[in-house]
C-alpha positions as CSV (number, residue, x, y, z in Angstrom):
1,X,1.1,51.4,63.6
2,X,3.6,49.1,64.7
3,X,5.1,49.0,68.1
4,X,8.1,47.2,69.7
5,X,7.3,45.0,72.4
6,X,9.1,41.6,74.4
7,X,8.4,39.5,71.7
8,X,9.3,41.1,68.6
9,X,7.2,44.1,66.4
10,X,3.5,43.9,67.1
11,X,0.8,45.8,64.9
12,X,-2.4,45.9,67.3
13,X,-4.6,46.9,64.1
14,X,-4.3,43.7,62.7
15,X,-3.2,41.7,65.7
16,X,-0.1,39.9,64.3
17,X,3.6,40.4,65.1
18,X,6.1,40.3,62.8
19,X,9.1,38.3,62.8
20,X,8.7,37.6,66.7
21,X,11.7,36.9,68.8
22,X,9.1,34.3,71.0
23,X,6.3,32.2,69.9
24,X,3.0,33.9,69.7
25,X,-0.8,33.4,68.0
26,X,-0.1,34.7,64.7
27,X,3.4,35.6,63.2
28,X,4.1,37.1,59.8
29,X,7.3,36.3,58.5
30,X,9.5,37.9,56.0
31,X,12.0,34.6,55.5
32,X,13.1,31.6,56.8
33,X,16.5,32.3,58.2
34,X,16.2,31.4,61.8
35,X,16.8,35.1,63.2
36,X,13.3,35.9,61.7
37,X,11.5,32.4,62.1
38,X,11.2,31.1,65.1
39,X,9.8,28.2,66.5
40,X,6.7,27.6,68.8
41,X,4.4,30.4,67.0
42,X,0.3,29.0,66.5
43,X,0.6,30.3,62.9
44,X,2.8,31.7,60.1
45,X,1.4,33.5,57.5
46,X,4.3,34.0,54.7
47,X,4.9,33.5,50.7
48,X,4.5,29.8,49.4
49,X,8.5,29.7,49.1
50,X,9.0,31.2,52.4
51,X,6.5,28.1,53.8
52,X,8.1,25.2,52.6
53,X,11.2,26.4,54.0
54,X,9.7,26.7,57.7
55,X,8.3,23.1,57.1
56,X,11.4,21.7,56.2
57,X,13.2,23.8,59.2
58,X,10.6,23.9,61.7
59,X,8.9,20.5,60.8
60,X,5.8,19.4,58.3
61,X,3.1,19.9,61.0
62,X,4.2,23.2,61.3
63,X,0.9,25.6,60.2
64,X,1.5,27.9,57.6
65,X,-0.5,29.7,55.6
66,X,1.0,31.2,52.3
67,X,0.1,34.3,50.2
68,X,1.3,35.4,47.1
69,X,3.5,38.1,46.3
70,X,1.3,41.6,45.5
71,X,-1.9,39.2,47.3
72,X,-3.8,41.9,49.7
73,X,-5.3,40.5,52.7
74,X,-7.2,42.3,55.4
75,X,-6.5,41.4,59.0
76,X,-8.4,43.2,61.3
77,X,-7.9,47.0,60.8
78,X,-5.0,46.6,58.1
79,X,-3.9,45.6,55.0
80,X,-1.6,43.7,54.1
81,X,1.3,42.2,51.3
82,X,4.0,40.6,50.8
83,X,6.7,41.6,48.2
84,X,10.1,39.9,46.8
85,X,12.8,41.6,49.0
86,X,15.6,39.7,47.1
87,X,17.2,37.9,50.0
88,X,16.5,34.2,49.3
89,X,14.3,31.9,48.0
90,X,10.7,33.5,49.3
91,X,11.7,36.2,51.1
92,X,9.7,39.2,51.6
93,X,9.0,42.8,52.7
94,X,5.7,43.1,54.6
95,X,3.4,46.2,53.5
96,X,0.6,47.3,55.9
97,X,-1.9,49.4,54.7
98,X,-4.2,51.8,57.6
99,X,-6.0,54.7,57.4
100,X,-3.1,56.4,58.8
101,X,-0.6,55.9,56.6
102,X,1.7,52.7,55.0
103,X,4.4,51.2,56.7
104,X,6.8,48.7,54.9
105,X,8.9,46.0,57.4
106,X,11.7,45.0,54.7
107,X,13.2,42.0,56.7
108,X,16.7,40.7,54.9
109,X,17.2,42.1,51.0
110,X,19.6,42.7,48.6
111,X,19.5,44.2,45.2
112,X,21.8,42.4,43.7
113,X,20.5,40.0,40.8
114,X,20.0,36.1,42.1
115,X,18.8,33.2,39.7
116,X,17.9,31.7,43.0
117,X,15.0,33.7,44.0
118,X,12.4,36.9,43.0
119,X,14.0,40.4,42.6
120,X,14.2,42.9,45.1
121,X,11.0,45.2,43.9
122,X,11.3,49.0,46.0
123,X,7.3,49.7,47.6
124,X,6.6,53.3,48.2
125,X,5.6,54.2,51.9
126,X,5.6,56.3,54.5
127,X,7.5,54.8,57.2
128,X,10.3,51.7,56.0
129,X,11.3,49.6,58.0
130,X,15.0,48.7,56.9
131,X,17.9,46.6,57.5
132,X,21.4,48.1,58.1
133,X,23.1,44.5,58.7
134,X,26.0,46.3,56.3
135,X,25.1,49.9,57.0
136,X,28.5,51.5,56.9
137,X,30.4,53.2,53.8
138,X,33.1,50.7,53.6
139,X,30.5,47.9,52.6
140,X,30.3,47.8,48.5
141,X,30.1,44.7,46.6
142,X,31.9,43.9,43.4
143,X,29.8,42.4,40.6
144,X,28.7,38.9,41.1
145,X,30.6,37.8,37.8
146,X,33.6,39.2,39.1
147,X,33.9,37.2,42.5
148,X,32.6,34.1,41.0
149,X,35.6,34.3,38.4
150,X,38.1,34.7,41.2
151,X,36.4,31.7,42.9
152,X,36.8,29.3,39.9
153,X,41.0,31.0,39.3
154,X,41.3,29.8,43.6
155,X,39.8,26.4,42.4
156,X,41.7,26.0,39.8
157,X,44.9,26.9,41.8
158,X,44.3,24.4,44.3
159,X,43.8,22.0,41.9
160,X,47.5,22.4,40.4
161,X,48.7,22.3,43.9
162,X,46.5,18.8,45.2
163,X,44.3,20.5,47.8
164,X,40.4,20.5,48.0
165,X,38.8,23.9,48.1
166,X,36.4,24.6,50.6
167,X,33.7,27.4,50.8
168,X,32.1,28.3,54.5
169,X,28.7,29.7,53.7
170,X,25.0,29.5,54.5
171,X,23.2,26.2,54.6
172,X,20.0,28.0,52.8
173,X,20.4,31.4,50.5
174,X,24.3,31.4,50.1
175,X,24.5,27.9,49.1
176,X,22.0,27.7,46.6
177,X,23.1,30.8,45.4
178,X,26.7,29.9,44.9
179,X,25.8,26.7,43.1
180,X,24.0,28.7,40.3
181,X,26.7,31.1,40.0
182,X,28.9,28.5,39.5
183,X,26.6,26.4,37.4
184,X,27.2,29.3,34.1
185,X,30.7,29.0,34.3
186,X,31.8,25.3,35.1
187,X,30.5,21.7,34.0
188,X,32.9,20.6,37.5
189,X,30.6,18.7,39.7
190,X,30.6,20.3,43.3
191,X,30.7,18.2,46.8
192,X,28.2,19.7,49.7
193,X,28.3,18.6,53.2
194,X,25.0,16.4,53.9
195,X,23.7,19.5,56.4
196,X,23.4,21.2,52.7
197,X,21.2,18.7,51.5
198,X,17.7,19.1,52.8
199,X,17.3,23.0,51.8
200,X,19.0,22.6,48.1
201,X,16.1,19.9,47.7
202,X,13.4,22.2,48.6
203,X,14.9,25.1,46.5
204,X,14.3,22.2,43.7
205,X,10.8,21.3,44.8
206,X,9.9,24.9,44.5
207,X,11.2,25.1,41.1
208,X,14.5,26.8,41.3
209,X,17.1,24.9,39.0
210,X,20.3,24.0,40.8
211,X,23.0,21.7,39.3
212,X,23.7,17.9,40.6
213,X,25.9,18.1,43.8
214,X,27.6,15.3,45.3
215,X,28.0,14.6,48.9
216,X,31.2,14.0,51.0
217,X,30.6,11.1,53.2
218,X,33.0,8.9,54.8
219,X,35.0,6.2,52.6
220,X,33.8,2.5,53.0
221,X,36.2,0.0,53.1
222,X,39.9,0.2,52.8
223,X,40.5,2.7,50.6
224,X,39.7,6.6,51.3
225,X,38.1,8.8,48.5
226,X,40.4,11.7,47.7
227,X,39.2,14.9,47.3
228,X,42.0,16.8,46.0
229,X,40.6,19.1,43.5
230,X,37.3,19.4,44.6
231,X,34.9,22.0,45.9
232,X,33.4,21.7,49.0
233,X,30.8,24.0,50.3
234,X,30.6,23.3,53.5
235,X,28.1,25.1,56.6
236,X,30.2,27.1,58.9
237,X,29.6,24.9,61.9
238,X,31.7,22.0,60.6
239,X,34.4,23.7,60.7
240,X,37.2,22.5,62.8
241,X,35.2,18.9,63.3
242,X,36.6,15.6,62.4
243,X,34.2,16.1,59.0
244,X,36.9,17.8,58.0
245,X,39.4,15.8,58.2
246,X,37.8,13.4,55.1
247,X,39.2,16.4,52.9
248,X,42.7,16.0,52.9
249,X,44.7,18.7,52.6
250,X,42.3,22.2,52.1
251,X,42.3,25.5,51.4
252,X,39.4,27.6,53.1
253,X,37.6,30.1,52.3
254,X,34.5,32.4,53.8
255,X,31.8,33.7,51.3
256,X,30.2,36.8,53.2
257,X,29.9,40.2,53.6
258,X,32.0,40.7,56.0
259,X,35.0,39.5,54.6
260,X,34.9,43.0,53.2
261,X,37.2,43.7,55.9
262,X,40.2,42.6,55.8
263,X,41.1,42.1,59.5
264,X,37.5,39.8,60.1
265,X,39.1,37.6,57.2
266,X,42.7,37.8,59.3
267,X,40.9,36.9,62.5
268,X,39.1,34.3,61.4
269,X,42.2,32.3,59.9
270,X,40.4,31.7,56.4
271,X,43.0,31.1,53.5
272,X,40.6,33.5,51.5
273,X,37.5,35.8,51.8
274,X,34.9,35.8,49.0
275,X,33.0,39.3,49.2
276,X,29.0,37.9,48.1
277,X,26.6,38.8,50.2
278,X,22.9,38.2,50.1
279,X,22.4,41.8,51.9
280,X,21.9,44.8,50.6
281,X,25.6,47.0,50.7
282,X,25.8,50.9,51.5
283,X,25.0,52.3,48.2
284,X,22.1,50.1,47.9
285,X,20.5,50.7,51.4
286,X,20.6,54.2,50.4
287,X,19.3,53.7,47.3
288,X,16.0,51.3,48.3
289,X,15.8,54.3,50.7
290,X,15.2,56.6,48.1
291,X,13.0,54.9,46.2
292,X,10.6,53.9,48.7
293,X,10.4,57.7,49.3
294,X,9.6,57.3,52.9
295,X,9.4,60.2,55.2
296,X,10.5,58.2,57.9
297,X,13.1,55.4,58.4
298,X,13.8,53.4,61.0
299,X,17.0,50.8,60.7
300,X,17.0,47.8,62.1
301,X,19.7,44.8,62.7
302,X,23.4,45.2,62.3
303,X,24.9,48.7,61.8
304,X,21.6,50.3,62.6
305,X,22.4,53.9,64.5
306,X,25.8,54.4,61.7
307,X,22.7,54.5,59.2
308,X,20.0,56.7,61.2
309,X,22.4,58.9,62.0
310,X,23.5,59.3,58.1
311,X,19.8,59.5,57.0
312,X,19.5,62.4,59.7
313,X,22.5,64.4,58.8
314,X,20.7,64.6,55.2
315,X,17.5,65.7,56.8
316,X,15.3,62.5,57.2
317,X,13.6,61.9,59.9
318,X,14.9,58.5,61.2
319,X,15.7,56.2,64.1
320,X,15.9,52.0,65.3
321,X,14.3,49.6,66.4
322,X,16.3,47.2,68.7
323,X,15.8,43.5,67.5
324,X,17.2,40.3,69.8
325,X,20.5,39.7,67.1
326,X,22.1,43.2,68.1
327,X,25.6,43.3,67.1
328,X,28.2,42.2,64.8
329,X,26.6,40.7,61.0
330,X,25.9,37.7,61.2
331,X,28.3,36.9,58.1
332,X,25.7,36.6,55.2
């Protein structure tokens, strides 16, 4: 049903590629991150949430057409639907529907609970389609709770010692997420850079409550804001710019997956490593697997072949699909 091509997945059926790696007529898209929305396509077809997002990223003239979670639409030969993969705010799997069977693209998703956007809900099929971004044993995440206390013990230790705390993370998902966390377990305001700005406001116009932030920008006049203290979160390309510098004296930190591993965190110089990830880990990849009760599974981004080979030592028929972002996780 759907085949890999130059430009991304195609389904002929229905005519319609998703996630495409270049623009073409008609893209579906499971989410906004810019590995699975790219520019230049003639039109999106995607959840309301998952469309304002490309507006605000891609631009307002951008055409978009949105569908509702569980809506079934026939395109061509297929059906199709889109259902909450957990990720971030919109996010979807993609369900298509022939007389041959059901396939299920899952894009980015994660099982663990997020007041920022739908819950991951598991859609039986035949083939799935999943990520493996963190398909190896050693990824298993803690309890949100857990890592958000030992976020507000580092902020409070920096505090005692005059530093500003800063948190490296995602300008849209990670972000929002982290300021909601925080949100049930502090009153303390929270400092964003200004690149955070534009995607917390649209998680606000699309009804997802998020606490006041403030934003570090440069001192006027003679005398220079402090922000000993503070909590910053900050996107991970200002690091090591003159941004930074407005801070004072820091301690950093990296809220990702990867920081799992010890020796990423040890390579990458961060003071700490906060293990959060908006991706599903091992048990749960193995789980949603289960669930969907697929006969066949093909894994996709990240740590694919680690996965299909696992899935085919206990007897599943499996394989991957190559995507343009082979490689290392991208840190979510």
């Amino acid at each position: 049903m759907l085949s890999e091509t130059a430009d991304g997945l195609y389904c002929a059926a229905g005519d319609f590629f998703i996630d495409p790696w270049q623009p073409v007529a008609r893209a579906l898209i499971t989410h906004a991150h810019g590995d699975h929305a790219r520019p230049g396509s003639r039109a999106y077809l995607c959840t309301p949430g998952t469309a304002a997002l490309l507006r605000r990223r891609l631009g307002a003239d951008t055409s978009t057409e949105a569908v509702a979670y569980g809506t079934r639409l026939r395109l061509g030969d297929v059906t199709v639907s889109f259902h909450p993969a957990g990720h971030v705010l919109g996010s979807a799997q993609i369900r298509i529907e022939a007389d041959d069977g059901v396939w299920v693209v899952s894009g980015d998703y994660k099982r663990a609970a997020d007041p920022t956007c739908a819950p991951f809900e598991p859609v039986p099929c035949d083939t799935f389609i999943t990520e493996s971004t963190f398909g190896l044993p050693i990824y298993r995440w803690d309890e949100t709770p857990v890592i958000m206390r030992d976020i507000l013990a580092w902020w409070e230790a920096n505090r005692e010692g005059g530093r500003a705390s800063v948190i490296f993370c995602y300008t849209l998902g990670k972000a929002q997420r982290l300021l909601a966390e925080l949100a049930k377990i502090t009153a303390q305001p929270v400092y964003v850079h200004g690149m955070m700005l534009g995607m917390i406001e649209a998680y606000r116009e699309a009804g997802v409550p998020l606490p006041d932030v403030k934003q570090v920008i440069e001192s006027k006049g003679r005398s220079r804001a402090s922000f000993a203290g503070e909590l910053v979160l900050a996107p991970l390309s200002a690091r090591g710019t003159p941004w930074m510098r407005r801070l004072g004296t820091i301690s950093d930190a990296f809220a990702s997956g990867l920081m799992r591993v010890r020796g990423v965190r040890r390579q990458r110089a961060y003071d700490r490593g906060f293990v959060i990830s908006d991706h599903a880990d091992w048990p749960a990849l193995l789980q949603t697997i289960a669930e969907t009760g697929a006969r066949r599974v093909l894994a996709t981004h990240g740590h694919a072949e680690p996965l299909a080979r696992h899935l085919r030592d206990h007897g599943l028929e499996s394989g991957i699909i190559r995507t343009a972002w082979e490689g290392e996780p991208s840190g979510d």
